[in-house]
C-alpha positions in Angstrom: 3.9 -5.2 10.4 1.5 -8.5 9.1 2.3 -10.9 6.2 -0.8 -12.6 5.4 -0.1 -15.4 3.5 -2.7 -17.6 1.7 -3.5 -19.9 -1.5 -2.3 -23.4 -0.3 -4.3 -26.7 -0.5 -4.5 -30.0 -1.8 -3.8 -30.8 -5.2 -2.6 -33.9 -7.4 1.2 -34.0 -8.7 1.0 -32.0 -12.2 -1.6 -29.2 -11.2 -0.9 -25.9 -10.3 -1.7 -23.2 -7.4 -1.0 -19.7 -6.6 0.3 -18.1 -3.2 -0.8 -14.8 -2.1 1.4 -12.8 0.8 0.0 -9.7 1.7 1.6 -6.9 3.6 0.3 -4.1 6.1 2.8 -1.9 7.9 6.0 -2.7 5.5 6.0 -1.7 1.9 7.5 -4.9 -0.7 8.8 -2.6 -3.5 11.3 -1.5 -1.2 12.0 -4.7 -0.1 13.8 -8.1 -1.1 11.1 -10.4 0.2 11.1 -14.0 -0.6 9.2 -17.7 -0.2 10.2 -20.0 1.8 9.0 -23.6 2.6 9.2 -25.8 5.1 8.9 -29.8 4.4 8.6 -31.9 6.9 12.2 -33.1 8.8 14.0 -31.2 6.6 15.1 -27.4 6.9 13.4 -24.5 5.8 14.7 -23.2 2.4 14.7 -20.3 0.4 12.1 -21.3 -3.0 11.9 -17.4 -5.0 12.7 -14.0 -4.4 11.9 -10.7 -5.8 13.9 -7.6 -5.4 13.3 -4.2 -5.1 14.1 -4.0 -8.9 12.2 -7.1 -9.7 15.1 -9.0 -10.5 14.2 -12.8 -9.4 16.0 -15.8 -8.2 14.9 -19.4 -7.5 16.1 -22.4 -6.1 17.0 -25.1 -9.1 14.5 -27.5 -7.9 11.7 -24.6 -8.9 13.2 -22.9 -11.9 10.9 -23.2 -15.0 7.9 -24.4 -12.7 7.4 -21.3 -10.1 7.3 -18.1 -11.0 7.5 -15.0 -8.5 5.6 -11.8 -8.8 4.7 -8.4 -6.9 2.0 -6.3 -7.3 2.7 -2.7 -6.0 -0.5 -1.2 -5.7 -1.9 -4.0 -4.0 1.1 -4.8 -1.8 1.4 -8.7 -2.5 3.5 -10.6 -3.6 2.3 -13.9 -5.5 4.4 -17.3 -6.2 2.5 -19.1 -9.3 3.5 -23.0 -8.8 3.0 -25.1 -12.0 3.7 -28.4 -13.0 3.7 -29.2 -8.6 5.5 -32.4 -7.4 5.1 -34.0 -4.4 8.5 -33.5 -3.4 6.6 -29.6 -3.3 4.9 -30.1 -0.2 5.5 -28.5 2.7 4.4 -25.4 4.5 5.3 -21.8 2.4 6.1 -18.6 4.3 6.9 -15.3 3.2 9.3 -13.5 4.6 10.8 -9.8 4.5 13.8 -9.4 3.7 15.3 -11.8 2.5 18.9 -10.5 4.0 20.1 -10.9 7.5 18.3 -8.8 9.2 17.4 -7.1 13.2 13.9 -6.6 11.5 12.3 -10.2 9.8 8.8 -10.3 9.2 7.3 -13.8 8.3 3.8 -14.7 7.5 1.9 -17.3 8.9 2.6 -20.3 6.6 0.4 -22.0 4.1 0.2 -26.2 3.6 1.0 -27.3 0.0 0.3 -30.4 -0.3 0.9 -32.6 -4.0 -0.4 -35.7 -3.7 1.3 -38.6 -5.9 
């Protein structure tokens, strides 16, 4: 199983960007997978997450300004940041599943970084 996760950079506080996390050996519509980030000193935390169902969920800090998606045929999942802050930066991961699990799958990380 790989989660290849790209789409981070350098942008300026107000712009947007769009992650990409794509999966070979596990199949996402089946799956709860989520994005996560990583800031620096602080713990990693749960951002989105998509059910099998599509039903989504986001932390309070993102809600209204990140929106989850999955694209089945492709096998990706996609996290559209808008209206970034820098209080967004930090490294993103996707991971699968989102439950407790014997079998987690993360991708490699991508750097965010919002500039003030």
């Amino acid at each position: 199983v790989q989660l290849q996760a790209s789409g981070g950079g350098l942008v300026q506080a107000g712009g947007s960007l769009r992650l990409s996390c794509t999966a070979s050996g596990i199949i996402f519509s089946i799956n709860h997978v989520g994005w996560y980030r990583q800031a620096p000193g602080k713990q990693r935390e749960l951002v989105a997450s998509i059910t099998s169902v599509g039903r989504t969920n986001y932390t309070d800090s993102v809600k209204g300004r990140f929106t989850i998606s999955r694209d089945n045929i492709k096998n990706t999942i996609y996290l559209q940041m808008n209206s970034l802050k820098p209080e967004d930066t930090a490294v993103y991961y996707c991971k699968v599943p989102v439950e407790l699990s014997s079998r987690t799958y993360w991708g490699q990380g991508t750097l965010v970084t919002v500039s003030s």
